[in-house]
C-alpha positions in Angstrom: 98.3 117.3 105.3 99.6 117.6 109.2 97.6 120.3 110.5 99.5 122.8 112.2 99.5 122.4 116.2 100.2 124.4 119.1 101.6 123.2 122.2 98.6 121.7 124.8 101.2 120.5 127.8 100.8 123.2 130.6 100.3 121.5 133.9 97.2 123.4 134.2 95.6 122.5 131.0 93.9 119.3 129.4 95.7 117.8 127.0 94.5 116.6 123.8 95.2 112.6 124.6 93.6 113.2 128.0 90.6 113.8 125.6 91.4 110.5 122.8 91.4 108.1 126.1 88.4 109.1 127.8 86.7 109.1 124.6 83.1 107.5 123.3 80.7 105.7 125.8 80.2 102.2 126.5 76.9 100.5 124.6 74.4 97.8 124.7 74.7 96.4 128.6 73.3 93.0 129.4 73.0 91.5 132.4 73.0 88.1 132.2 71.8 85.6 135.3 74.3 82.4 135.6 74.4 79.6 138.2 77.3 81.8 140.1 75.6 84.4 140.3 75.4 87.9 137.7 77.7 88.7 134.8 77.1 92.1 133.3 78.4 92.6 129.3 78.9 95.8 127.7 81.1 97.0 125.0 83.5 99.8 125.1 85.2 102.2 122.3 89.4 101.5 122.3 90.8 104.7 121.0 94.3 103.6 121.0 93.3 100.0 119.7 92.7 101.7 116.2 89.2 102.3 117.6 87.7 99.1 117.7 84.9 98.2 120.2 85.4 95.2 122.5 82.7 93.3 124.5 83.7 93.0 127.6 82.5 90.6 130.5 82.5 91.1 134.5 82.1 88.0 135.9 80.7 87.5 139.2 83.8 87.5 141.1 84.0 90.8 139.7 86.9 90.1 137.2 86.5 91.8 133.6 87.2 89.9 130.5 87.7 90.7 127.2 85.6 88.9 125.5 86.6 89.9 121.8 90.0 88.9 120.6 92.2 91.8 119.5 91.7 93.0 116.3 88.0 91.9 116.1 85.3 94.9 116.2 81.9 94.9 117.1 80.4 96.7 115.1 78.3 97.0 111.8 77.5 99.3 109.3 73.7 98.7 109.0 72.0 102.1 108.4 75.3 103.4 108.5 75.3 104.6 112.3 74.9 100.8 113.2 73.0 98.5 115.7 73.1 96.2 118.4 76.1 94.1 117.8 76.2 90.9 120.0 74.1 88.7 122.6 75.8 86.7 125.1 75.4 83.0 124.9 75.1 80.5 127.3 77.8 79.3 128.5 79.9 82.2 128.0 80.2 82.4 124.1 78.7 85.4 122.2 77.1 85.9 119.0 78.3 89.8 117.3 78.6 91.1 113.8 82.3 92.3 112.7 83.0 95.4 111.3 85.7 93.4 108.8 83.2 91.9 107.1 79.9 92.7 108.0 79.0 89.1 108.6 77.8 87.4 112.0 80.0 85.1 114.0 79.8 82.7 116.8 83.0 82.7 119.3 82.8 79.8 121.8 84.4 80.0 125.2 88.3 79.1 124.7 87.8 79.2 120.6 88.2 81.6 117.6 85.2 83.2 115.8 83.1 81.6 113.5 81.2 82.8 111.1 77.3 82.0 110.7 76.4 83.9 107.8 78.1 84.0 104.0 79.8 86.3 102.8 78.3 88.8 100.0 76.4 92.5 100.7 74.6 91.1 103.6 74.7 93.5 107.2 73.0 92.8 110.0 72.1 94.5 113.1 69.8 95.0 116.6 70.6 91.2 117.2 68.1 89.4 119.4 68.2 86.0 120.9 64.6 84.6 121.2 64.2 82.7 124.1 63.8 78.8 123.5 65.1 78.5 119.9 68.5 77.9 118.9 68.8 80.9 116.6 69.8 84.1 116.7 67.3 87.1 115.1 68.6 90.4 113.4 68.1 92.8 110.9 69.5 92.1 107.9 70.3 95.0 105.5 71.3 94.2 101.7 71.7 97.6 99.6 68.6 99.6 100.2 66.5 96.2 101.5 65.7 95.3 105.0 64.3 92.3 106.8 63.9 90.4 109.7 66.0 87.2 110.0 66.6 84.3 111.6 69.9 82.7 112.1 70.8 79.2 113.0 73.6 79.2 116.2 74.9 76.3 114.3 75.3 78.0 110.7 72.7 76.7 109.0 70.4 78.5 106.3 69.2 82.3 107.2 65.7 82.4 107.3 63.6 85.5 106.3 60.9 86.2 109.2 59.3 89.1 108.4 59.1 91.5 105.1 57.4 94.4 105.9 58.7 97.8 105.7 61.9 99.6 104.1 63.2 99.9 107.9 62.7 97.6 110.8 64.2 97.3 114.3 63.2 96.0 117.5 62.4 92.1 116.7 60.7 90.6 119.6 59.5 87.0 120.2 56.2 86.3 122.2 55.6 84.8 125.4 54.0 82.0 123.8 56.4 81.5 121.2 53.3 82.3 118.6 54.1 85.9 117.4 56.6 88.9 116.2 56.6 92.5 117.1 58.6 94.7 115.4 58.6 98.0 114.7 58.6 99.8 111.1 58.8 103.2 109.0 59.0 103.9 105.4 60.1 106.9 103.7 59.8 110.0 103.6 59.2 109.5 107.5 62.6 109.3 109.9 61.9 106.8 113.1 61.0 110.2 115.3 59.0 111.5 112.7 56.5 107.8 112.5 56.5 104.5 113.0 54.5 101.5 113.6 54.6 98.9 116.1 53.1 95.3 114.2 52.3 92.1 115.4 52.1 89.2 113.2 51.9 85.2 113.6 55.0 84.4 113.3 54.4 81.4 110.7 52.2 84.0 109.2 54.2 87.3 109.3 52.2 89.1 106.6 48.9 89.1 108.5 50.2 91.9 110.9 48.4 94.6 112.7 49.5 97.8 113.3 48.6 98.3 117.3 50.2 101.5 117.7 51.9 104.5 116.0 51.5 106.2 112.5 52.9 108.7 110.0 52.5 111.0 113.1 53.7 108.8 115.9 56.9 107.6 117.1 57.3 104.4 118.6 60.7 103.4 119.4 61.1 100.3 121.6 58.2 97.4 122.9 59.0 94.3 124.9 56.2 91.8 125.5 53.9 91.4 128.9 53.7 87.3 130.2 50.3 88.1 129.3 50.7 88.6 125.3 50.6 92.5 125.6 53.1 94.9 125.0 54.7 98.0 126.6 55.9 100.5 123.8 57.5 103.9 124.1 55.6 106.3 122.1 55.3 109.9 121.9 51.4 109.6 120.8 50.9 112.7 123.8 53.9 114.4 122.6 56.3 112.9 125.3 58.0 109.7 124.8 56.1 108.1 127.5 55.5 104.3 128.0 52.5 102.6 127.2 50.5 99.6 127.6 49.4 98.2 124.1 46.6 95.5 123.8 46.7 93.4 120.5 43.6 94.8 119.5 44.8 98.3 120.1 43.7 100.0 123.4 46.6 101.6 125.3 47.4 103.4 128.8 49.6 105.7 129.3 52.0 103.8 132.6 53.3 107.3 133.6 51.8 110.7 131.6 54.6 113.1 132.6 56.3 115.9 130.3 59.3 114.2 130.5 61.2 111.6 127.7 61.2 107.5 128.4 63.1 107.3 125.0 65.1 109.4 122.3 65.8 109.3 118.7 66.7 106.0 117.5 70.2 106.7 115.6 70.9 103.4 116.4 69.1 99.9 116.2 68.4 98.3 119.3 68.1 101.1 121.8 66.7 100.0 125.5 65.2 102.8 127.4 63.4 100.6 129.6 63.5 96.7 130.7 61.4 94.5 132.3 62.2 93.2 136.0 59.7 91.1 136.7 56.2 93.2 137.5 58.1 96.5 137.3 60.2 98.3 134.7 63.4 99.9 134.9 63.4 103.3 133.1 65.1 105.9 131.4 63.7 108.9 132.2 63.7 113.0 132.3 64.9 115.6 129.4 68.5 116.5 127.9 68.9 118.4 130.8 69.3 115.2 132.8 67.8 111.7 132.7 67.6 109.5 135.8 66.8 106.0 136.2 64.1 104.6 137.9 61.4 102.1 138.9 58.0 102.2 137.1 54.9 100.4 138.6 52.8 99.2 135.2 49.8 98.9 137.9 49.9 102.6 140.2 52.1 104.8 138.0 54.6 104.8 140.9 58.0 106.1 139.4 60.5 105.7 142.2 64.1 107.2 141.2 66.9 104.9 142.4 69.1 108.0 143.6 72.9 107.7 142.8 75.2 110.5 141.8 75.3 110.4 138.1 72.7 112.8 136.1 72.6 111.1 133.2 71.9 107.6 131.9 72.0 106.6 128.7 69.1 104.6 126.1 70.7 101.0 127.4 69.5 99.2 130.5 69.1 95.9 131.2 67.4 93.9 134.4 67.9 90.3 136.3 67.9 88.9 139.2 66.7 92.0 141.1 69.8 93.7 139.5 69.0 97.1 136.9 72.2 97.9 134.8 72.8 100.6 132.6 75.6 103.4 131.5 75.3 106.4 133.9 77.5 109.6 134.0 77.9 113.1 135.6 79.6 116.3 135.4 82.7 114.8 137.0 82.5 111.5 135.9 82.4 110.0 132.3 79.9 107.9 130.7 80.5 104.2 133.0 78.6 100.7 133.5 77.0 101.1 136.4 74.6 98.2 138.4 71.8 99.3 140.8 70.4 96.7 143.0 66.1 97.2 143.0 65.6 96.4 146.3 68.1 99.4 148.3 69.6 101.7 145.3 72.8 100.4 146.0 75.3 101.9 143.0 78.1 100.2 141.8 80.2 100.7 138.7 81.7 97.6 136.9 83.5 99.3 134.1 87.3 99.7 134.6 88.1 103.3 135.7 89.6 106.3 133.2 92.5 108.4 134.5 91.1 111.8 135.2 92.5 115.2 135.4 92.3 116.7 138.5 88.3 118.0 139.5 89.6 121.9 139.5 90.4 121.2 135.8 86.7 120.4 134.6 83.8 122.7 134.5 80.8 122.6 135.8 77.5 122.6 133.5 75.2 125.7 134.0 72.0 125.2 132.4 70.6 128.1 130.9 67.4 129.1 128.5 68.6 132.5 126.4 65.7 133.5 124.1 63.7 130.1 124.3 66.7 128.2 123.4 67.8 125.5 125.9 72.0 125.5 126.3 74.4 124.5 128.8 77.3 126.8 129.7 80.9 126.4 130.5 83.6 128.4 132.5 86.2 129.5 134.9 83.7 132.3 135.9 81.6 134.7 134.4 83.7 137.4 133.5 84.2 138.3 129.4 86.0 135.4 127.3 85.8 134.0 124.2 83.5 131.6 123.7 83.2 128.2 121.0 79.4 126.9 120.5 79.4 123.6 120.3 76.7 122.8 117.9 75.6 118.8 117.9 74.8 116.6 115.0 71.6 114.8 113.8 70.0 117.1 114.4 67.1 115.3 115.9 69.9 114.9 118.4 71.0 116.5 121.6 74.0 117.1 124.0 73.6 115.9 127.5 75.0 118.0 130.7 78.3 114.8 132.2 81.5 114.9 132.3 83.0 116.0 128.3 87.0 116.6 128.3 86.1 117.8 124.5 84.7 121.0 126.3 87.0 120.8 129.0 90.0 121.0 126.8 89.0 124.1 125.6 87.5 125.6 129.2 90.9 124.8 130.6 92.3 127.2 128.8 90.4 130.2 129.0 87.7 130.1 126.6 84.3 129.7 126.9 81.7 126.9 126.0 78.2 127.0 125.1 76.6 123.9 124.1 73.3 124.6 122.0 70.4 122.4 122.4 68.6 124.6 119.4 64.8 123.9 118.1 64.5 120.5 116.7 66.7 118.8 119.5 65.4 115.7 121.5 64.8 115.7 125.3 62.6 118.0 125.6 59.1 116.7 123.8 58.1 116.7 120.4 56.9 120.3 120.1 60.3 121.3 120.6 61.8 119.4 118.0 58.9 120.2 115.3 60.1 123.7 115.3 63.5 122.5 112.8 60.4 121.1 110.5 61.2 122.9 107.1 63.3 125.6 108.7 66.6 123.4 109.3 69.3 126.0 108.0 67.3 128.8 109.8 66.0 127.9 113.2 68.9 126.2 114.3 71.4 129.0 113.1 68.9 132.0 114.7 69.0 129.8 117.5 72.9 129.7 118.1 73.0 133.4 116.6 70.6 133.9 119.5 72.4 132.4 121.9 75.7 134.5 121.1 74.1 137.8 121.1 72.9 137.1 124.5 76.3 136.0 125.9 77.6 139.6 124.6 74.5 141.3 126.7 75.0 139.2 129.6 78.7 140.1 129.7 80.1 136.9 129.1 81.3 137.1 126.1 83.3 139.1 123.6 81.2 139.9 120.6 84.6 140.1 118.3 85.9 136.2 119.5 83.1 134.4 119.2 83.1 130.7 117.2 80.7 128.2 116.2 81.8 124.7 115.5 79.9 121.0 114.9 79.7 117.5 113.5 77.6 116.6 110.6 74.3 118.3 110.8 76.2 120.7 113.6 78.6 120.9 110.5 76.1 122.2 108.6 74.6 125.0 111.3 78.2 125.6 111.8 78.8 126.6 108.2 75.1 127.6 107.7 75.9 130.7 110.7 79.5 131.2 109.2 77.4 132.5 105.9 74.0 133.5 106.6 74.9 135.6 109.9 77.8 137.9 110.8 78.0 136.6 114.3 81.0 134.5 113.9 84.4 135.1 114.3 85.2 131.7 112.2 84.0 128.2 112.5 85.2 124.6 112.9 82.9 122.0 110.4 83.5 118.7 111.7 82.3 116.0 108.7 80.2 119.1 107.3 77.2 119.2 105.0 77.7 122.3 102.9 75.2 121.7 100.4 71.7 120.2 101.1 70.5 119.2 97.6 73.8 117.6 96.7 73.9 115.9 99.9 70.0 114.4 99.5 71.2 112.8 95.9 74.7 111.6 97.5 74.0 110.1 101.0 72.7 106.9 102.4 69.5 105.6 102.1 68.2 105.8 105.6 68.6 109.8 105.6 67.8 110.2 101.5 64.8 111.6 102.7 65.6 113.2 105.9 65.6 116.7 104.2 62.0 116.1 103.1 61.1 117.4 106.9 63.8 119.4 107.1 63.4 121.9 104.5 61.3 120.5 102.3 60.1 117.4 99.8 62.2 118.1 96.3 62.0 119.8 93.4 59.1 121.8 95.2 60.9 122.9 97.8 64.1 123.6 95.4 64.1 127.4 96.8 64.8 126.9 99.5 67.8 124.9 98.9 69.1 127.3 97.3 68.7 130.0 99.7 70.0 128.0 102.5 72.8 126.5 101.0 76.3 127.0 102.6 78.1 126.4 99.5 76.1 129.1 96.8 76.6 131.4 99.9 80.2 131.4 100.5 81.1 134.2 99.4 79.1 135.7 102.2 81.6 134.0 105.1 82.0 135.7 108.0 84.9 134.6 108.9 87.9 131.5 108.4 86.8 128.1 108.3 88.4 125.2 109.6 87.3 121.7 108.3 88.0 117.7 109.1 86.8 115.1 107.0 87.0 110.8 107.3 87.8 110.0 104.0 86.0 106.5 104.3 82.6 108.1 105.2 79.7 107.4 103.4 77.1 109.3 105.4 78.3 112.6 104.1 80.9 112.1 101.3 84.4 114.3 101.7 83.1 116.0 98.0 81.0 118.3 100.3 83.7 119.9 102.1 86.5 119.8 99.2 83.5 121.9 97.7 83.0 124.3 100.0 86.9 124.8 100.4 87.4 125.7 96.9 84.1 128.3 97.0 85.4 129.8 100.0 89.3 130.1 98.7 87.8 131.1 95.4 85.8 133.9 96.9 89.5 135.4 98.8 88.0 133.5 102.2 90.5 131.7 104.1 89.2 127.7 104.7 91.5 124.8 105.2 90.2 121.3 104.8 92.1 118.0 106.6 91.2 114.7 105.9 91.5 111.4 107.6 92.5 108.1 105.9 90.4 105.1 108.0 88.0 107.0 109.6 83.8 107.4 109.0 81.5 109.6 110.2 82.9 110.7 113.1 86.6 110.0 114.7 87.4 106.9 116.8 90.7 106.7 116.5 93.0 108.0 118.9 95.6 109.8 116.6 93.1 111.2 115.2 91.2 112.8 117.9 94.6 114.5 119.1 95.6 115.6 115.6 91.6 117.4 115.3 91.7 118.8 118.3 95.0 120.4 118.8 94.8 122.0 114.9 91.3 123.4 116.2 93.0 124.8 119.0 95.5 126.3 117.3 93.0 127.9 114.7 91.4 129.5 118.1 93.7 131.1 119.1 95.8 132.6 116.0 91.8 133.9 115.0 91.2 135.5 118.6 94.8 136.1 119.0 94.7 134.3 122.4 92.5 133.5 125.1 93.3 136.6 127.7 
């Protein structure tokens, strides 16, 4: 079905393509020391190459390469959301998984890619080069089974390492070549819920010791000390702080601040810190910004290394007295930028995105309405209609830079409210206990909150007002639409409409996501049924829009096709488009125009403009 479009070309407005070629965030920066001096790696989303990701390379001269051939992606499907997809090699070569085929491949300077692992089931994922063997380490994923692996560079025999729990990440070889850390969960926990960080010898991985975290602890990244120790991320004081962590144990806290030195690991292979020598270079702050910065392991000393942007992401890297990372702002979008230690000296080594012109985008205004932290958006403060944006996970959250998503709909009048609701990250892990068994009624009183107190403020009218999401923000958005008669309508991006159906049809790393969420099944069978969307409907508020990959497997199509129906059967208008070749979210460039200019259109025939 072509959705139905209205025209987005006024020489005042954003345009939807504007939107598809700024689109997604570079991942996974490495710098990498050579005789000539320092490369920085990254890989970047191509929208308009069918939206494969490319490894790029910027070479000391400061030349940038692509690495990856055209039509090779990488990317991998391990956990479904992915991992760390590719090392550099000496030389110049580079070791990544492919999206084609799952499997890991070598590609030499000058060659083709080869593959190093056969093909069958087999994922892999958070790669990891260990320093002195010839060998690559990763997690391998085969159905619902996940170890730690090594992999010969020259193709030889994969090699289990470590069996431990149902979900590991973070492989890490020791000074001394001796032992591996890792860190592992098992459900019903999610990786912010608990997990532990182990040690093991490495020709004797099942003697391993658990030397920090817990069912109650989240540990999300450790790198080793020269001196056999470890610094870990861990929220043991309720902030994601870092740590020092004995072998035996004992631990200090490097820096005891309210603030977050890591986030939800969606993704395998997150770096919120890295070692430069005898400091670290960290990620730091809450979703209302994160800076980077310099951490003495000795004083405490956290020196901020300045620089414009206001937000850097969970992927930095360190050499030669040289921090990089992936830094953005309100005006700028998410770019690879390097900071020299010794002065703060910025400089961005990604290739530049055309912009629209800096009257065109709007300028965050953080604001807490009822408790609940959200970021505003608009020409000014007089009466409009305003779109929540709702984000996904939703142990997620929705940082404060530069997002021509929002700014295609400021630019033309409406209003933006991004909702940072109870249970988001960034702001310590009180806040996001609150969504514990209330997911479907904190997070909907939250944006229902947020609304009602745009209406009393005078910003917004109470008749126009929509809610719209991904995925989880899918499901508030739909979750509102039914249980609250805020909304106007709402716009369900990938939408789960039905918790119980969506526990028994999902992937296996979020099968037991809901246990925290609402509740450990069949006790908890109540209230999935009084918070489902879909036995509901008939309680809609309003029309609902919907958009739906047809190849994803994280929340299958069947839950919005379902909702649909319930909706049209009840007399409710709901219209449901779906997209061949894309997953859980849209990376495609025709795609992203064709969503965005049908949601416009649904805005404004519902509100009957945006005057």
């Amino acid at each position: 079905m072509t959705p139905d479009t209205t025209p987005d070309t006024t020489p005042d407005t954003i345009r939807a393509i504007d939107v598809a070629r700024t689109d997604g965030s570079p991942l996974w920066v490495e710098a990498v020391p050579t005789p000539a001096g320092l490369e920085v790696w990254w890989d970047e989303p191509r929208p308009h190459e069918a939206g494969r990701r490319c490894v790029v390379r910027r070479t000391p001269d400061g030349r940038r390469h692509d690495v990856l051939p055209p039509g090779w992606n990488a990317r991998n499907r391990v956990i479904e959301y992915g991992g760390r997809s590719w090392r550099p090699l000496p030389g110049g070569g580079l070791v990544f998984t492919h999206w084609g085929d799952q499997r890991l491949h070598r590609l030499d300077p000058g060659g083709e890619p080869v593959p190093l692992t056969p093909e069958g089931p087999s994922r892999y994922a958070d790669l990891c080069l260990p320093p002195g063997r010839q060998e690559v380490w990763a997690v391998r994923e085969i159905e619902d089974v996940r170890d730690l692996v090594a992999v010969p560079l020259d193709g030889g025999p994969v090699r289990v390492l470590v069996r431990a729990h149902r979900f590991l990440m973070n492989p890490r070889l020791s000074p001394d070549g001796r032992h591996v850390a890792w860190i592992g969960w098992d459900h019903p926990n999610m990786p912010w819920d608990g997990t532990e960080l182990c040690v093991a010898p490495l020709d004797s991985p099942g003697e391993r010791r658990v030397i920090a975290g817990g069912p109650a602890e989240s540990v999300v990244q450790a790198e080793w000390r020269d001196d056999g120790s470890l610094y870990a991320v861990t929220d043991a004081t309720g902030w994601w702080n870092v740590h020092h962590v004995t072998l035996d144990g004992r631990r200090r806290n490097l820096a005891p601040l309210p603030m977050e030195f890591g986030d939800a690991p969606w993704k395998l292979g997150g770096t919120w810190f890295a070692v430069a020598g005898s400091r670290l270079v960290t990620v730091y702050g809450t979703a209302d910004g994160k800076r980077l910065g310099v951490l003495d392991p000795d004083t405490g000393e956290l020196t901020d290394l300045g620089g414009p942007a206001t937000h850097w992401y969970g992927t930095v890297s360190a050499a030669d007295g040289v921090a990089v990372g992936v830094a953005a702002s309100p005006y700028t979008p998410a770019q690879v930028t390097a900071v020299r230690l010794d002065d703060g000296e910025h400089t961005v080594v990604s290739a530049s995105k055309p912009l629209p012109d800096r009257s065109l985008l709007p300028v965050p205004e953080p604001a807490v309405i009822e408790g609940v932290h959200v970021h505003l958006y608009a020409q000014d403060a007089s009466t409009r209609p305003y779109v929540l944006f709702v984000h996904g996970g939703p142990t997620s959250s929705r940082p404060p830079v530069l997002d021509l998503e929002v700014a295609y709909f400021t630019s033309r009048g409406l209003g933006v409210a991004v909702v940072n609701y109870g249970g988001s990250t960034g702001y310590g892990r009180a806040y996001r206990e609150r969504l514990r068994h209330q997911w479907g009624v904190v997070d909907v009183e939250d944006c229902a909150k947020v609304a009602r107190g745009l209406v009393a403020l005078g910003r917004a009218d109470a008749a126009r007002i929509a809610v719209r999401g991904g995925s989880a923000g899918g499901w508030t958005t739909v979750a509102a639409l039914v249980h609250t008669d805020v909304f106007a309508c709402g716009v369900a991006h990938y939408a789960i409409t039905d918790p119980e159906s969506w526990a028994a049809e999902t992937h296996d790393f979020e099968s037991r996501y809901l246990d925290g969420l609402i509740g450990p099944l069949p006790a908890a069978r109540d209230r999935y049924t009084e918070r489902s969307p879909l036995l509901h409907a008939a309680q809609a508020s309003g029309p609902c829009l919907m958009f739906h990959g047809l190849e994803d497997a994280i929340v299958d199509v069947a839950q919005a096709e379902r909702f649909t129906a319930e909706l049209t059967k009840h007399g409710k208008e709901c219209t449901l488009h779906t997209f061949p070749g894309e997953q859980h979210g849209w990376r495609r460039e025709e795609t992203i125009v064709a969503v965005l200019e049908a949601e416009l259109a649904f805005y404004d025939r519902v509100f009957g403009g945006f005057a």
